[in-house]
N, C-alpha and C positions, 0 to 999 in steps of 0.2 A: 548064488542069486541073491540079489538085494532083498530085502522085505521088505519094501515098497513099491515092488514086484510083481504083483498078483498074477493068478495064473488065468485062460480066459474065465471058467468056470469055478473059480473061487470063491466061497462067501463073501471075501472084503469085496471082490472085484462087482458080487452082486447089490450086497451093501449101498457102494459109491454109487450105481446107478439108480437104486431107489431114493437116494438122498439128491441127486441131482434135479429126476422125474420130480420130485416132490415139488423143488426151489422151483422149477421153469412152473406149474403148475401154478403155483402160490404168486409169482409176477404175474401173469395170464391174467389170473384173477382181479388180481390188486389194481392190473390195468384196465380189465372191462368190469370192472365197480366204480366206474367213474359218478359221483355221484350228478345228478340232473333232476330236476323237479317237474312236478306233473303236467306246470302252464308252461316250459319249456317242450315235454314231449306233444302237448296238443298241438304247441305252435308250428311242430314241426310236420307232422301230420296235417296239419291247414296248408300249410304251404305244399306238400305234395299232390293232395286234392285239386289243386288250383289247375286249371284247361289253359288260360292265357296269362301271358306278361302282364295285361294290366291288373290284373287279379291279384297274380304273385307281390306285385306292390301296393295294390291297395286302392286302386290311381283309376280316376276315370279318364277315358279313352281323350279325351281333348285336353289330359296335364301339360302344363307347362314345365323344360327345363329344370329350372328351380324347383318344381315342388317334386321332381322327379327324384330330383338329388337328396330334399330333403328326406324323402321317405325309404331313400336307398340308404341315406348315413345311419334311419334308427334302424331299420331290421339288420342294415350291416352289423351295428352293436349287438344287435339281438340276438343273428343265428351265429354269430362266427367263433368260427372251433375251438377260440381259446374259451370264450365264457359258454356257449352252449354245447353240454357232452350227450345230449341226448341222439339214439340210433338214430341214421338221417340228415343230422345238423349239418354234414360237408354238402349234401346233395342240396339239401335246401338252400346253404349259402351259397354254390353255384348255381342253383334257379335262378336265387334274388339278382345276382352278376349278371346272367346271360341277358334277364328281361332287362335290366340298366341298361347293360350295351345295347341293345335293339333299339330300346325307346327314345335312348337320346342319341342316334344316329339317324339321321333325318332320312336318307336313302333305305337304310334296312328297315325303317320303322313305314314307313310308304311300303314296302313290299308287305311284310308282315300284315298290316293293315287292308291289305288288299287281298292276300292269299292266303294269309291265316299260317297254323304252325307245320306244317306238312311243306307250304312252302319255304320256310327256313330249312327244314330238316334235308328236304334236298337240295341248295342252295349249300349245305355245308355239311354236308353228307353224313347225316346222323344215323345212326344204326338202327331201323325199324323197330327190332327186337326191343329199346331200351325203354324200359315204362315212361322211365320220365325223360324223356331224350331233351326237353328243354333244358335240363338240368346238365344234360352228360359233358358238354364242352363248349367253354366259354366264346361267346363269339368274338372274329379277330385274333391278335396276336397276346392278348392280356387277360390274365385269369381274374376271377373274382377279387381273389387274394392282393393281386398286384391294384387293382382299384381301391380297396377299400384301403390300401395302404398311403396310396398317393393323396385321398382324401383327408386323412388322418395323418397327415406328415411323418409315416413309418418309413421302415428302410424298402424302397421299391427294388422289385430285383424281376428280370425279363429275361424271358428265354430263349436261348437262340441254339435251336436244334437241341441237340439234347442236354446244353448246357444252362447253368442260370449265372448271368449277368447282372451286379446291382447298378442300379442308374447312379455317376456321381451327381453329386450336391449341387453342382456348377450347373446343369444341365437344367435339374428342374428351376432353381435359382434362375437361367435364360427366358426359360417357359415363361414364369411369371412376369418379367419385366417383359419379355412379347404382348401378352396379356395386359397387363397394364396401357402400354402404350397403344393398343388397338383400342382399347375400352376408353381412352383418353381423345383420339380421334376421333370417335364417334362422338364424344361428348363435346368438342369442340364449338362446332354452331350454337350449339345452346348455349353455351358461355357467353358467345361472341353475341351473342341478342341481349341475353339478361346486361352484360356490358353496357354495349349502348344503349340500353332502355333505361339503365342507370345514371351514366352520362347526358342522355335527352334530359332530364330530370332535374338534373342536378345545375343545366344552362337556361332553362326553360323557369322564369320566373311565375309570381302571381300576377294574374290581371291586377290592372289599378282600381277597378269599380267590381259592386254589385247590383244588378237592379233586387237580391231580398238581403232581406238583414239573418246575419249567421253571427257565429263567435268573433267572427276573426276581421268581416266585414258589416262593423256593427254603427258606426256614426254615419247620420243620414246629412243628404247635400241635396240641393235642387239645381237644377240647370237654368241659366240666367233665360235662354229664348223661350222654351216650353217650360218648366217649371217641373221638369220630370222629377218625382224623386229616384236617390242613387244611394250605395252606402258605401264606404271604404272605410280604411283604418286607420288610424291613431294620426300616424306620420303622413300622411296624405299628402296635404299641403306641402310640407318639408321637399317632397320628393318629385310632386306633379307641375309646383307654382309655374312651373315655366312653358309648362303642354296643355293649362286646364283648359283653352276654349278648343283645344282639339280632343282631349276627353270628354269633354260633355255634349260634344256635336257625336262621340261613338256613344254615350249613352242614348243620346235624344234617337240614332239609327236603331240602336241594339232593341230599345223598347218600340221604337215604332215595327219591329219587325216582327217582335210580338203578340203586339195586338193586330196587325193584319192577320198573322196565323191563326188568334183565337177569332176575329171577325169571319174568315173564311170558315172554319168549324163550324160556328153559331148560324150562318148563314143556311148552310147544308145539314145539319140537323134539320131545320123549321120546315124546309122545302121538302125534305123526307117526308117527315109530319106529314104536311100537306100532301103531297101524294097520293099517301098510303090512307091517310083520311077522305080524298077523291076514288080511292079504289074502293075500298071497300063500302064509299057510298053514306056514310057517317059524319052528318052535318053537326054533332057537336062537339066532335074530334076535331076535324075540319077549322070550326071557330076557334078551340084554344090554339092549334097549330098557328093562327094567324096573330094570336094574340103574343104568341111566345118575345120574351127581347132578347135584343141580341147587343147587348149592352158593351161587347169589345168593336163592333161597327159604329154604334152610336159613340164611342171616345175615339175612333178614327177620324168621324166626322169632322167632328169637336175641333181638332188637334187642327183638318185641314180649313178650314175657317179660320182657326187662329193665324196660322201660318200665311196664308194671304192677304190679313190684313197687316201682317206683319212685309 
């Protein structure tokens, strides 16, 4: 018989198996000494405590999308198996997955919202028994895992039965330019206004006149009938010499249309006044009511006097 042979109840034979016991022993160890820090294990423990999805992320009940995502990318960083080895970290990071799935799935997030987690659990048949059954399986066809990956442009891989499938490159590469081109449609009309409100703009000159003086319409003119003054710019002349008595027949309207709206103001104040000076019976309220001017009527006047003896 060889010598490396042993018989069953040999010393070497018992030897070899105290020295194997030992090695499995010593891996065991090596593997659950993972080390994890203590604001890792609270966090993970907060996360178990937690009763609903919006808890588990953080997120008040009317979040938006976006801030859903954003607070699913930092605790994804947070709990996930590769950086957090604390007891718990897989369960917690399938919390944080289930409640993403739920909340941004407008259908299941309307159920949930309405019937709370008892209604999920039977809706997808969660095992009574399981403490944290929000936790136990991802809702839909996609794990935690597969989300946080796709988020992070990792390798996605999907299961199909009892096999895992990785998505190729071409596929999510399709998604995004779907995407794209939805997100571009939508945005369309908007473009198409900011366009032409830019084009209006850009055909759409300055008026030739001012009736105030600004920067830009700073040299004063008068109108040859009423003596209105006006202001315009530099080049005026250069560019109007050939329409000024049809511009200054639009100033002499522009301003008369003015002072009728401040005459009619001034008019209706005073009558207020008065009034309210006759209501409540107050003769020296009354007197300055009557006294008030109404100095854009009195230049209306003016103007039409002038105007017919012209």
């Amino acid at each position: 018989m060889p010598a490396n042979n042993a018989s069953p109840g040999s010393p070497q034979l018992r030897k070899r198996k105290t020295e194997e016991s030992a090695d499995a022993t010593s891996d065991a160890n090596s593997e659950s000494s993972e080390k994890f820090t203590e604001e890792q294990l609270r966090a993970v423990e907060q996360i178990r405590k937690c009763k609903d999805y919006y808890e588990i992320l953080g997120v008040p009940k009317d979040a938006g999308e976006s801030e859903l995502r954003k607070q699913y990318k930092k605790l994804a960083l947070q709990f996930h198996p590769d950086k957090n080895k604390a007891p718990g970290a897989v369960e917690a990071f399938k919390a944080i997955g289930n409640a993403f799935a739920v909340l941004t799935d407008p259908v299941k997030r309307k159920r949930y919202d309405t019937y709370g987690l008892e209604a999920m659990q039977t809706t997808e048949n969660y095992p009574t028994q399981e403490r944290y059954y929000y936790a136990h399986s991802f809702e839909g066809d996609m794990t935690a895992e597969e989300i946080f990956n796709m988020f992070f442009n990792g390798p996605t891989y999907v299961r199909r039965g009892s096999q895992w499938q990785r998505f190729h490159s071409h596929q999510a590469h399709h998604t995004h330019e779907v995407s794209n081109r939805s997100t571009l449609l939508q945005a369309l009309p908007l473009l198409l206004m900011i366009l032409v409100s830019l084009l209006s703009s850009m055909f759409v000159s300055d008026p030739a006149f001012s009736l105030t003086r600004t920067s830009k319409y700073y040299y004063e003119r008068r109108t040859n009938n009423l003596d209105i003054p006006y202001y315009v710019k530099e080049n005026f002349l250069q560019n109007y010499k050939n329409t000024l008595p049809k511009i200054e027949r639009q100033v002499e309207d522009e301003y008369m249309m003015q002072v009728r709206t401040s005459c009619f103001r001034e008019r209706n104040y005073k009558e207020n006044m008065i009034w309210k000076a006759k209501h409540f019976k107050d003769i020296t309220l009354e007197t300055k009511a009557r006294d008030l001017r109404t100095p854009s009527c009195d230049i209306l006047n003016d103007f039409y006097k002038a105007y017919n003896r012209h």
